[in-house]
C-alpha positions as CSV (number, residue, x, y, z in Angstrom):
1,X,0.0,0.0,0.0
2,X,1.5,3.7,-0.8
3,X,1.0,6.4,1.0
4,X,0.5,10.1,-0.6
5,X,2.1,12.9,1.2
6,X,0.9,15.9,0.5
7,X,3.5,18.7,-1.1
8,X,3.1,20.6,2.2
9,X,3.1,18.2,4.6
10,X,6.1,16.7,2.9
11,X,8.2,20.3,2.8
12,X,7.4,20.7,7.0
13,X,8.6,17.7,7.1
14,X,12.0,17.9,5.7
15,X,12.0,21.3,7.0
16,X,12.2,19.8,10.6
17,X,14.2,16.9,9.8
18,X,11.5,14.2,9.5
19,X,12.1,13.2,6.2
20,X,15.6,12.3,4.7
21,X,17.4,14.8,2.5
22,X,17.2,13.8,-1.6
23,X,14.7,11.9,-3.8
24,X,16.2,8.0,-3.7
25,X,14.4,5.7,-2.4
26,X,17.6,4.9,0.4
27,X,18.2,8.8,1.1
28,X,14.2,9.0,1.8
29,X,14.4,6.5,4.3
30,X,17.4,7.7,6.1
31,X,17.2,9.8,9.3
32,X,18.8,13.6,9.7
33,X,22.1,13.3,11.8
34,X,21.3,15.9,14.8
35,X,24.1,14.6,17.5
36,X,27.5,13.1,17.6
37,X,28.9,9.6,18.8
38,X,32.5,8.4,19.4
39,X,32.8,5.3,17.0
40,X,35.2,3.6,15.7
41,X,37.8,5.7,17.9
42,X,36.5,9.1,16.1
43,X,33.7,11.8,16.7
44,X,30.8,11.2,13.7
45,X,27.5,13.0,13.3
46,X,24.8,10.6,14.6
47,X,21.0,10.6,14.6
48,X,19.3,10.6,18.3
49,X,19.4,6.9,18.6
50,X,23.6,7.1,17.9
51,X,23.2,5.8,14.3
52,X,26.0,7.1,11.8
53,X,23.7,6.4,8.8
54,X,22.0,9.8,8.7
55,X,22.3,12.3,6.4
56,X,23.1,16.4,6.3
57,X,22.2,19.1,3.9
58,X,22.0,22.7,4.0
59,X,19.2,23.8,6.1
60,X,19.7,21.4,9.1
61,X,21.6,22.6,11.9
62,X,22.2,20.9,14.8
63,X,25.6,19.5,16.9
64,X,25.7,17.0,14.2
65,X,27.0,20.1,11.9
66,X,28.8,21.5,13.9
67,X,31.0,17.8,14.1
68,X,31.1,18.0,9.9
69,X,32.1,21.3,10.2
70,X,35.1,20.5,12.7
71,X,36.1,17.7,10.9
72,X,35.8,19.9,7.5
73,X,37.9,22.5,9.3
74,X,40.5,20.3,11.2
75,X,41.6,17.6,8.7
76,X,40.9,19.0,5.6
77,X,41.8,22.9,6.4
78,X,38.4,24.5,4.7
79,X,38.1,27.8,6.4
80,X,34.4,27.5,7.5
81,X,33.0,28.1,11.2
82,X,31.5,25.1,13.7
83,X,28.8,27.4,14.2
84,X,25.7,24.3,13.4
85,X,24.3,26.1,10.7
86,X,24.8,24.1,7.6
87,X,24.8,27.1,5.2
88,X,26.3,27.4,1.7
89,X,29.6,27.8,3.2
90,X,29.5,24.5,4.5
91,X,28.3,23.1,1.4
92,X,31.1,24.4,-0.9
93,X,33.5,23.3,2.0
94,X,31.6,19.8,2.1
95,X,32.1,19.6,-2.0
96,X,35.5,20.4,-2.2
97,X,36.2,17.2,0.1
98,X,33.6,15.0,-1.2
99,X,35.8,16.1,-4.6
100,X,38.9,15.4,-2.8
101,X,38.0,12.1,-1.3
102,X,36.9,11.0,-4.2
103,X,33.0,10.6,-4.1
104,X,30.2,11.8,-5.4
105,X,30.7,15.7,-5.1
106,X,26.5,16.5,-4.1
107,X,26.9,18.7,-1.1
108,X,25.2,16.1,0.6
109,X,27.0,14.1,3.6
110,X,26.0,11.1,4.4
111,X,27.4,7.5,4.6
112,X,29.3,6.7,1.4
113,X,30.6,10.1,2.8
114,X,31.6,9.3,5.9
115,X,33.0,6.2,5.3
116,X,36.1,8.1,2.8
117,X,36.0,11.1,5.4
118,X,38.2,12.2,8.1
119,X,37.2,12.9,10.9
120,X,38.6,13.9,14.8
121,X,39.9,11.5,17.1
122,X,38.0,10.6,20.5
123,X,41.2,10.3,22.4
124,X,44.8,12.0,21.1
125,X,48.1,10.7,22.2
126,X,51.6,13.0,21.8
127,X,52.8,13.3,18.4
128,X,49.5,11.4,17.1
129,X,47.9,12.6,14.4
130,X,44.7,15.0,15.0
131,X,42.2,12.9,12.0
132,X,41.2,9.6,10.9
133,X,39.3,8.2,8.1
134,X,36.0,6.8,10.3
């Protein structure tokens, strides 16, 4: 059975992060990130329920951009603030690495984008290095 979502209802939606970000069928069903989580020995952008697979897009702010935006900052030197606002700054910045890391360059992160990405370490010892790819 389908359900029909009315233009409206469907623009609130996204608006407040209910509905994913993008028309595929796998990006619709995938949650906004709107936290962070220490996995994997690194800090990600994480959905309520600490899941990595969530998605982020300009419009959403939350401490889950404000981790991109470190991690965009930090390891890969794009001169953007951690303010939590994805913005078009952050989207440029977010292009130029998906470019650089050698996926699809969308301005969209999410996880075929994390998975290439580095990102900041939980824990730093002396003369250890600052990033990691998650």
């Amino acid at each position: 059975m389908r359900r029909i979502v009315p233009a409206s209802l469907a623009t609130a939606a996204l608006a407040f992060g209910l509905l994913g970000i993008g028309t595929g069928t796998a990006q619709a069903a995938t949650a906004s990130c709107t936290t962070s989580t220490l996995d994997m020995g690194v800090i990600v952008p994480s959905t309520s329920s600490y899941s990595t697979d969530c998605l982020l897009g300009q419009g959403n702010q939350s401490e889950a951009v404000e981790v991109l935006q470190s991690a965009l900052s930090v390891c890969y030197g794009q001169n953007i603030a951690s303010d939590g606002v994805f913005g078009p700054a952050t989207k440029s910045a977010l292009v130029a690495v998906q470019r650089q890391i050698g996926v699809s360059a969308d301005g969209v992160y999410g996880p075929n984008t994390r998975n290439h990405m580095k990102f900041i370490k939980g824990s730093i010892s002396a003369g250890d290095s600052v990033c990691r790819v998650y």
